[in-house]
FIKOLZA-1660 file (N, C-alpha, C; in steps of 0.1 Angstrom, whole numbers, plus 5000, padded with zeros to 4 digits):
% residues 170
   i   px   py   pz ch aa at
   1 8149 9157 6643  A  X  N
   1 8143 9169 6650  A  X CA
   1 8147 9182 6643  A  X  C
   2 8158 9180 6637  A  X  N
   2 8165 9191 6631  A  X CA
   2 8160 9199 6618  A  X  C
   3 8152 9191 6613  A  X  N
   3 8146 9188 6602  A  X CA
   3 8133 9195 6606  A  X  C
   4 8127 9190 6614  A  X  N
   4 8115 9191 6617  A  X CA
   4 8111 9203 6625  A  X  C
   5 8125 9213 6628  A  X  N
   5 8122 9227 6631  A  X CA
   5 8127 9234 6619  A  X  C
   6 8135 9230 6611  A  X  N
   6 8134 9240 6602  A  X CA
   6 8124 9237 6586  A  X  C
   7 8118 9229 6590  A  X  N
   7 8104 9227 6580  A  X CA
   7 8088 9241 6590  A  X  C
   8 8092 9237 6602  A  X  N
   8 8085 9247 6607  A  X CA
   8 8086 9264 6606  A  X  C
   9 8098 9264 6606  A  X  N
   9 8104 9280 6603  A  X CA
   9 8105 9282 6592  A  X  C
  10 8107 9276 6581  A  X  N
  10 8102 9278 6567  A  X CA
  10 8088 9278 6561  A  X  C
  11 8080 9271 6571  A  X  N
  11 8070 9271 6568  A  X CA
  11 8061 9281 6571  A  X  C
  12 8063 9283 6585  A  X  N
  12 8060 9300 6589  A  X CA
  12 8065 9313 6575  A  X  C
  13 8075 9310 6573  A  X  N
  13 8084 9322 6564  A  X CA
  13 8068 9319 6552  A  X  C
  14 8069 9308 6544  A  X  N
  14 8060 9307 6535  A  X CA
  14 8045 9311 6539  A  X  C
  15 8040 9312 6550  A  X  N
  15 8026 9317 6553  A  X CA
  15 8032 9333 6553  A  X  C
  16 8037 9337 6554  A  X  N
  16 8042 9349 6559  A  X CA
  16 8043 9360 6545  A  X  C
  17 8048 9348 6536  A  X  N
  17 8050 9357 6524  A  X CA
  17 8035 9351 6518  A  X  C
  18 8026 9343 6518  A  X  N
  18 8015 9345 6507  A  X CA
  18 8005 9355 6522  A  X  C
  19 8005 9357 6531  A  X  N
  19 8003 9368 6542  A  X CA
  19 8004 9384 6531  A  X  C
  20 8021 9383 6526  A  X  N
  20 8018 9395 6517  A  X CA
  20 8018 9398 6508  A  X  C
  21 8011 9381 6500  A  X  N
  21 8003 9382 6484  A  X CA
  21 7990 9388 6487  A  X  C
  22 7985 9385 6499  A  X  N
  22 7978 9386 6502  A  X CA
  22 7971 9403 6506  A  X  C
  23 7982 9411 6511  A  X  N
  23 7983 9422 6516  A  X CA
  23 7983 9429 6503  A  X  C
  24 7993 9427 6491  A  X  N
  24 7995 9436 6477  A  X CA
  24 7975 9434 6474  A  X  C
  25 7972 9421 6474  A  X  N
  25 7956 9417 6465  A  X CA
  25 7949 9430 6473  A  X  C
  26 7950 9428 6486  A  X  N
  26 7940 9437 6495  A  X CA
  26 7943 9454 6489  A  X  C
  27 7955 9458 6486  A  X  N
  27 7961 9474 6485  A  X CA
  27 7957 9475 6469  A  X  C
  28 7961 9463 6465  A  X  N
  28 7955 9469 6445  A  X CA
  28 7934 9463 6442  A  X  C
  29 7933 9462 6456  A  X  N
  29 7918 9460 6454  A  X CA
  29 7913 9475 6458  A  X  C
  30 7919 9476 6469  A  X  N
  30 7914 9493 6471  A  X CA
  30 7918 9501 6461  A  X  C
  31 7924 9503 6453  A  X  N
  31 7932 9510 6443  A  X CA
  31 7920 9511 6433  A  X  C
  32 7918 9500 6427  A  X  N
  32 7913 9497 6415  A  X CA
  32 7899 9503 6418  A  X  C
  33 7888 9496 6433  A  X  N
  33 7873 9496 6438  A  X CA
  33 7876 9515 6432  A  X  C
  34 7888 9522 6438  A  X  N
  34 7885 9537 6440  A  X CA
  34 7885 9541 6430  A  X  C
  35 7894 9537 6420  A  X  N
  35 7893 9542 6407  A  X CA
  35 7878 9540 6399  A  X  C
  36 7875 9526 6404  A  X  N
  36 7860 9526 6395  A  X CA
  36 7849 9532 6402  A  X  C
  37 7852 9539 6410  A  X  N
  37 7835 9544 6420  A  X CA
  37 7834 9538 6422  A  X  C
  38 7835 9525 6428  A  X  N
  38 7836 9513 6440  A  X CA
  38 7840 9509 6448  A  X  C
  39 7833 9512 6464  A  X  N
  39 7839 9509 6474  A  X CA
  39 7839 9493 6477  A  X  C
  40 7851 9488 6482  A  X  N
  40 7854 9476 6487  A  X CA
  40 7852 9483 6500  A  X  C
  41 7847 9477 6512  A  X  N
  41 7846 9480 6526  A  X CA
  41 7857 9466 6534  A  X  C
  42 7867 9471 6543  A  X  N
  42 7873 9464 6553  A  X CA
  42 7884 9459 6541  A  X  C
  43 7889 9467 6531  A  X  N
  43 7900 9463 6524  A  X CA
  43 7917 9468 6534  A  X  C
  44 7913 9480 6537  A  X  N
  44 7921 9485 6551  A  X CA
  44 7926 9474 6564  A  X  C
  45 7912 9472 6568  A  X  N
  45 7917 9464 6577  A  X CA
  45 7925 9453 6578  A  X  C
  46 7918 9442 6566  A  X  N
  46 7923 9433 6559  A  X CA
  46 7938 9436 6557  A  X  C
  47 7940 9445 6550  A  X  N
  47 7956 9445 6545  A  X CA
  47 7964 9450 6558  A  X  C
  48 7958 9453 6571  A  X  N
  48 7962 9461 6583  A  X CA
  48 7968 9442 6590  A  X  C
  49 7957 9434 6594  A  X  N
  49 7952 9425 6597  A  X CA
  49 7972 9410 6590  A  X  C
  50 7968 9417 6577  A  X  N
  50 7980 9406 6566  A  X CA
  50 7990 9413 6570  A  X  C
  51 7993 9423 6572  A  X  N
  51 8007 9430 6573  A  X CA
  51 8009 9425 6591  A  X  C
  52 8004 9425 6597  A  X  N
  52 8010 9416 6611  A  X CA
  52 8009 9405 6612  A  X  C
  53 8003 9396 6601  A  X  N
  53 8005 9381 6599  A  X CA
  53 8014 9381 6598  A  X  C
  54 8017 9386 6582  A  X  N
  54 8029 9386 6579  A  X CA
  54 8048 9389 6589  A  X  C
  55 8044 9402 6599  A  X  N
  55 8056 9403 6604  A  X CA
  55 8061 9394 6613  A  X  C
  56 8050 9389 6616  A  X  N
  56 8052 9379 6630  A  X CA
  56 8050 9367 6624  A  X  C
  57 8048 9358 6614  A  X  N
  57 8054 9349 6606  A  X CA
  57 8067 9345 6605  A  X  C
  58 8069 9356 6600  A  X  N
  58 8087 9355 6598  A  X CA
  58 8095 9359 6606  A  X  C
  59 8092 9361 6621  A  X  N
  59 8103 9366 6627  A  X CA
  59 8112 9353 6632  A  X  C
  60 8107 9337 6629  A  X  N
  60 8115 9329 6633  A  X CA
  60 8128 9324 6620  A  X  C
  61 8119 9325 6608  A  X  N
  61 8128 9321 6599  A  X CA
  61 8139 9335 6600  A  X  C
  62 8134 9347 6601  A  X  N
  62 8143 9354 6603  A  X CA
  62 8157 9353 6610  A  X  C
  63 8154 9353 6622  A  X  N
  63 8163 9343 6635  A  X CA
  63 8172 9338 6632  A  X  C
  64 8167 9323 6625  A  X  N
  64 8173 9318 6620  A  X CA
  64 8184 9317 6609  A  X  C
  65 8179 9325 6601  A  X  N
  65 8187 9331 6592  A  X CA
  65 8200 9341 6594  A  X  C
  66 8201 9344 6604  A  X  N
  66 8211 9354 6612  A  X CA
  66 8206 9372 6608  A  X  C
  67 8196 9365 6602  A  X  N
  67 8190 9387 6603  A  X CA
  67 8185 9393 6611  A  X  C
  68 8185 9389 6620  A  X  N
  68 8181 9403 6628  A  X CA
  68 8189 9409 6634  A  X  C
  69 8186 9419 6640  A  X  N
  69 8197 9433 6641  A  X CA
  69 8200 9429 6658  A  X  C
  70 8215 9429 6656  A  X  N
  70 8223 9429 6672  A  X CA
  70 8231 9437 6670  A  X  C
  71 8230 9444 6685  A  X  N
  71 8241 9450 6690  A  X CA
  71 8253 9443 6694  A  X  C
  72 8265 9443 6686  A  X  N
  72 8278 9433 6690  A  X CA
  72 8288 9439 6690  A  X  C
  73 8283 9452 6697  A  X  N
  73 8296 9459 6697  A  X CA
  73 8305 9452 6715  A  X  C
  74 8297 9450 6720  A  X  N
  74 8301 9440 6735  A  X CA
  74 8307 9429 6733  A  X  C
  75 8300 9423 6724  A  X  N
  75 8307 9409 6718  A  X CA
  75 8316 9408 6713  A  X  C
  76 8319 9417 6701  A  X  N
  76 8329 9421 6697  A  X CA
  76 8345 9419 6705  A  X  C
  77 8343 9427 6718  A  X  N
  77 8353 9431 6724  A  X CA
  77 8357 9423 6738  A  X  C
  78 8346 9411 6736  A  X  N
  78 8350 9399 6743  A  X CA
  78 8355 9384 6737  A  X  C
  79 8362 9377 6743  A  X  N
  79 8368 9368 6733  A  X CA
  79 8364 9352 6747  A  X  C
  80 8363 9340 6742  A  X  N
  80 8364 9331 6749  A  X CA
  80 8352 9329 6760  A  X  C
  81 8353 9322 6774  A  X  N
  81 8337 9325 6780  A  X CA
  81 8333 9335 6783  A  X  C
  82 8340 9343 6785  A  X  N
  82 8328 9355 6785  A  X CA
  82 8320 9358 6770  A  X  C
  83 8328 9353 6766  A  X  N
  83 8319 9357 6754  A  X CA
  83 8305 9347 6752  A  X  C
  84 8312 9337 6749  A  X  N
  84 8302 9326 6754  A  X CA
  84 8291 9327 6765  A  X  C
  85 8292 9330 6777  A  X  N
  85 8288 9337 6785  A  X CA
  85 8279 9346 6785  A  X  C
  86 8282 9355 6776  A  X  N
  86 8274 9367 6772  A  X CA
  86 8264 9362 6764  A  X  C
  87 8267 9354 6754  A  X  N
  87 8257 9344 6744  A  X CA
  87 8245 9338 6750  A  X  C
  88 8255 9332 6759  A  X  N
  88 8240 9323 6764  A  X CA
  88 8231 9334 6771  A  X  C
  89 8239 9341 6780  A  X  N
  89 8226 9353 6789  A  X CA
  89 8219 9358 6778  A  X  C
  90 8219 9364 6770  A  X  N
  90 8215 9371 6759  A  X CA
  90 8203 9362 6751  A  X  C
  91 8207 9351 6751  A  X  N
  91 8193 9339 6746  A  X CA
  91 8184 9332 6759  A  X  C
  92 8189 9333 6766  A  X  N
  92 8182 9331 6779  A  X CA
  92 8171 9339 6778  A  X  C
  93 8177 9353 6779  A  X  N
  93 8168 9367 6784  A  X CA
  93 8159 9367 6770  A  X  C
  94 8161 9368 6758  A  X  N
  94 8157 9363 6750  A  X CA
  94 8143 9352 6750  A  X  C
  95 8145 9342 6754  A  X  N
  95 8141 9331 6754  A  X CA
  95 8130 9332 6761  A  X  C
  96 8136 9339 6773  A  X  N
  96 8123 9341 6783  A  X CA
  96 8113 9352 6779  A  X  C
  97 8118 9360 6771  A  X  N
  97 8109 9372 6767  A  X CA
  97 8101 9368 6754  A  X  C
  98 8105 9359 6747  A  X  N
  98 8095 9356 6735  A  X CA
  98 8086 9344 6745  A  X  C
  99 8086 9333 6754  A  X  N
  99 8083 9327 6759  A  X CA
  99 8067 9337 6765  A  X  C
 100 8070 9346 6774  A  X  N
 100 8058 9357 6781  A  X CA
 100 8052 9363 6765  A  X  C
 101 8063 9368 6753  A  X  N
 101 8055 9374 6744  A  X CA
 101 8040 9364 6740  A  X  C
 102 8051 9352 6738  A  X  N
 102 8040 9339 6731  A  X CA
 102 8027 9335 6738  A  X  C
 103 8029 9333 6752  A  X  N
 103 8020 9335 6761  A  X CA
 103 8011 9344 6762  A  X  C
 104 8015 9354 6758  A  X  N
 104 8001 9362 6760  A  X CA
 104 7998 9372 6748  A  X  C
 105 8005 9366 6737  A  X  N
 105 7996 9366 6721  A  X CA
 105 7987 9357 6721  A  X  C
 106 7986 9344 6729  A  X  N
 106 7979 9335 6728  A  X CA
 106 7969 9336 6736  A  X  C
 107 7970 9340 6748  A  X  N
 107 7962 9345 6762  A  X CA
 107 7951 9358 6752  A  X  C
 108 7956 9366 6747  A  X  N
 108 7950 9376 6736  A  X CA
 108 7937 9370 6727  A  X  C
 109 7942 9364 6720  A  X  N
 109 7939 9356 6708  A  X CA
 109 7921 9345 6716  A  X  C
 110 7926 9336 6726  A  X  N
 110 7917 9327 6734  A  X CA
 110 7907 9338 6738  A  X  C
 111 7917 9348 6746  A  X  N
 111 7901 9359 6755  A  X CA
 111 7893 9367 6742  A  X  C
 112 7898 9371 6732  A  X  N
 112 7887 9378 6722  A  X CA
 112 7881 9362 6714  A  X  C
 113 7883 9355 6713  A  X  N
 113 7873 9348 6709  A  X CA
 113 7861 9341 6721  A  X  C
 114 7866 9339 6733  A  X  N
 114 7854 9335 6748  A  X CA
 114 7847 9351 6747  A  X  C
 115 7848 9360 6745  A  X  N
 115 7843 9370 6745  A  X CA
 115 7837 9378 6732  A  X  C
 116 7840 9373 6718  A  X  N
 116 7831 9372 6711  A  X CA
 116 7837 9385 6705  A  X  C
 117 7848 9391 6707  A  X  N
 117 7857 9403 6702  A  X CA
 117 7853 9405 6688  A  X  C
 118 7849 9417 6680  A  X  N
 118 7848 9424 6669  A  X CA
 118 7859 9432 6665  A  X  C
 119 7863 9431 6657  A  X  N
 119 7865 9453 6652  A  X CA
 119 7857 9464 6651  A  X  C
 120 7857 9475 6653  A  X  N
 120 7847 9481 6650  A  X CA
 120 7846 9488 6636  A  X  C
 121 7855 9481 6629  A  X  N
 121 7853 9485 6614  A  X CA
 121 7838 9478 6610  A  X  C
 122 7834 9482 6594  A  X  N
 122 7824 9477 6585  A  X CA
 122 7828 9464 6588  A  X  C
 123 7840 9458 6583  A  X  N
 123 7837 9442 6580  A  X CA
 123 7835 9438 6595  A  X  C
 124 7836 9441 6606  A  X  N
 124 7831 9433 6618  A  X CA
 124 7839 9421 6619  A  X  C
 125 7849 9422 6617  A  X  N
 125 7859 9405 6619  A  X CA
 125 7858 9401 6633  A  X  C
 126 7854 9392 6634  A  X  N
 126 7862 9385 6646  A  X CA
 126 7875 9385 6650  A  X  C
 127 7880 9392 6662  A  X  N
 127 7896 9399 6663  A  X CA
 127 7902 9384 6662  A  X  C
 128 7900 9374 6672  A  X  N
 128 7909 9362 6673  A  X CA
 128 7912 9357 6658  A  X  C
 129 7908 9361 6650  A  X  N
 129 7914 9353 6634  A  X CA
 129 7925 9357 6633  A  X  C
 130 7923 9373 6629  A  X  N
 130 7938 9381 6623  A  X CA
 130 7947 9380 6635  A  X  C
 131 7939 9377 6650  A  X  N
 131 7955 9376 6661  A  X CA
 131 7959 9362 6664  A  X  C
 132 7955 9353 6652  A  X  N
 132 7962 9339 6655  A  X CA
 132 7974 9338 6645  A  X  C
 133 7976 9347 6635  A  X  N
 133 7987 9349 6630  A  X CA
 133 7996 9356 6641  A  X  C
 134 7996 9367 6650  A  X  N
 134 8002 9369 6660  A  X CA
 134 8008 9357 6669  A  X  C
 135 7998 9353 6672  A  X  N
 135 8000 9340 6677  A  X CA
 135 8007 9328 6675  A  X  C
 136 8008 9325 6660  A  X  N
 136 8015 9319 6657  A  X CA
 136 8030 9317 6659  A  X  C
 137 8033 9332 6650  A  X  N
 137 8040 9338 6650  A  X CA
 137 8050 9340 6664  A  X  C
 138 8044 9343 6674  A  X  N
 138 8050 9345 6688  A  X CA
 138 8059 9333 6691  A  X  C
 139 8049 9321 6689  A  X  N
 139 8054 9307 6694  A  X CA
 139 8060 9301 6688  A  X  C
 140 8064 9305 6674  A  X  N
 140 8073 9300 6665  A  X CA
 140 8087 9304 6668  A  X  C
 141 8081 9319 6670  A  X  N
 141 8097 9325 6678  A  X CA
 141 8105 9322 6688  A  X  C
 142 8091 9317 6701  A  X  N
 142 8094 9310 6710  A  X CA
 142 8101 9299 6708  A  X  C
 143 8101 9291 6702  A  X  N
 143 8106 9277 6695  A  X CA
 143 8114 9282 6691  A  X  C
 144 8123 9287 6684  A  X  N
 144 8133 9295 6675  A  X CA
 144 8142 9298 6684  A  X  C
 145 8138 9308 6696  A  X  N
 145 8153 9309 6703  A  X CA
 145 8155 9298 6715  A  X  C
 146 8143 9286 6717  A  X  N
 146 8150 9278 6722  A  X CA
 146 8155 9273 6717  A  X  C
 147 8157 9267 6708  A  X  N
 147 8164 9261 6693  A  X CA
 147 8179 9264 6695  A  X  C
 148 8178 9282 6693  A  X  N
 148 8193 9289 6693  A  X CA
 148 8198 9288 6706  A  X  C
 149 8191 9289 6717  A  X  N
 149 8201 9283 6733  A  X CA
 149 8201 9272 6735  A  X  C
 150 8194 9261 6729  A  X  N
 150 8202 9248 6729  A  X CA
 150 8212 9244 6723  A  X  C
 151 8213 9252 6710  A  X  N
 151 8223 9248 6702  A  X CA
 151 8236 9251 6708  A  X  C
 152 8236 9268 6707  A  X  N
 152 8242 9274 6716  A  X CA
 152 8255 9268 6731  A  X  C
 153 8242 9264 6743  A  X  N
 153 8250 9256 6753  A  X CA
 153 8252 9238 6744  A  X  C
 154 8253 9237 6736  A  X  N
 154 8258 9229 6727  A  X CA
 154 8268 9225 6717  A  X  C
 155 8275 9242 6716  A  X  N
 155 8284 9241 6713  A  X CA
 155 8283 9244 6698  A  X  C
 156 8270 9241 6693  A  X  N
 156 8269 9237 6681  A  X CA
 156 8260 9252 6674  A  X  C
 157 8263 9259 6675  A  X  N
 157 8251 9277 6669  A  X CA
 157 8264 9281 6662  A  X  C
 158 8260 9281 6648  A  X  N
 158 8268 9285 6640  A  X CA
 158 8272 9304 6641  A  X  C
 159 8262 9308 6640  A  X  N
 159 8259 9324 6646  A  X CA
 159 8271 9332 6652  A  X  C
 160 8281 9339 6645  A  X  N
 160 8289 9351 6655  A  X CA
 160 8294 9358 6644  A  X  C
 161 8296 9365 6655  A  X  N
 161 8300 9382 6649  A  X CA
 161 8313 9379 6641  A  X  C
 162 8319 9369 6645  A  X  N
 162 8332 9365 6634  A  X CA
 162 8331 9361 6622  A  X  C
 163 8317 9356 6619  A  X  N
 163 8314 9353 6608  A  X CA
 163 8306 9356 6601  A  X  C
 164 8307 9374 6599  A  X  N
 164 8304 9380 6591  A  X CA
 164 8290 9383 6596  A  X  C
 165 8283 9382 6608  A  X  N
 165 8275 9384 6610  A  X CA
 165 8268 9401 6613  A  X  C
 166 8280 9413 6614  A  X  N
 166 8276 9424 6611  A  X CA
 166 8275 9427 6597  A  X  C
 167 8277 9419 6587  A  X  N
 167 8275 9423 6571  A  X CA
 167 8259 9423 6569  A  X  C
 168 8252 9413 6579  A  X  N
 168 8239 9413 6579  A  X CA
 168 8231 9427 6580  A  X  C
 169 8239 9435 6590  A  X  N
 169 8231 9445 6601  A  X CA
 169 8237 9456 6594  A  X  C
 170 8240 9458 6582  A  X  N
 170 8243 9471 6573  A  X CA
 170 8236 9474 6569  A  X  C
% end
């Protein structure tokens, strides 16, 4: 199983980064169309569209990786179960908030496609495409901190502030 979430969260990370091969292609195509007296139309959006694939791709390998930015200054200055304690509430609250996020990126995503959702840019995208990277993205996260509170009430979350984990957040 162990394996088989972090093939997922890397795998996410790897859509995430050709997300912003894909975003540079889109910014040096407008570049180039303007220099030649040629407009590319929905190159904007497009690169608008890959830059939120992109962030929400990676927010689980992120996670995982111990980069994202916590406040530990409370942690810090608790030792033992409360500390512990604090951990779990914190991925709970957590847990349940990416849980409602993922839910209703997805709830998002289903209603603009039963409804036949556009942009009102030139290219006319279909919204549900560029918001199933959202989507994705959400539920991977969702998966990701249940991951870290199971580990967690497990005993087993390698993750704390004693180990160097404010060198991350500099």
């Amino acid at each position: 199983m162990r394996r088989a979430l972090d093939a997922l969260y890397d795998g996410a990370a790897w859509l995430a980064a050709l997300c912003m091969i894909g975003l540079l292609a889109m910014v040096l195509l407008a570049i180039v169309s303007r220099q030649l007296d040629w407009h590319v139309s929905g190159t904007d959006a497009y690169a608008g569209y890959l830059m939120a694939g992109a962030g929400f791709l990676a927010l689980a390998h992120t996670l995982k990786k111990g980069e994202h930015i916590r406040v530990t200054l409370l942690l810090s200055a608790v030792k033992g179960r409360a500390r512990r304690g604090l951990e779990v509430w914190a991925l709970a609250a957590a847990t349940l908030l990416a849980l409602l996020w993922a839910y209703y990126a997805c709830r998002l995503s289903w209603q603009s496609h039963l409804f036949s959702d556009i942009s009102t840019g030139n290219d006319a995208t279909p919204l549900w495409i560029p918001q199933l990277g959202m989507a994705a993205g959400s539920v991977i996260l969702a998966v990701a901190f249940i991951d870290e509170l199971v580990l967690e009430l497990r005993g087993r979350r390698t993750t704390s502030a004693d180990d160097g984990e404010m060198l991350h957040n500099e």
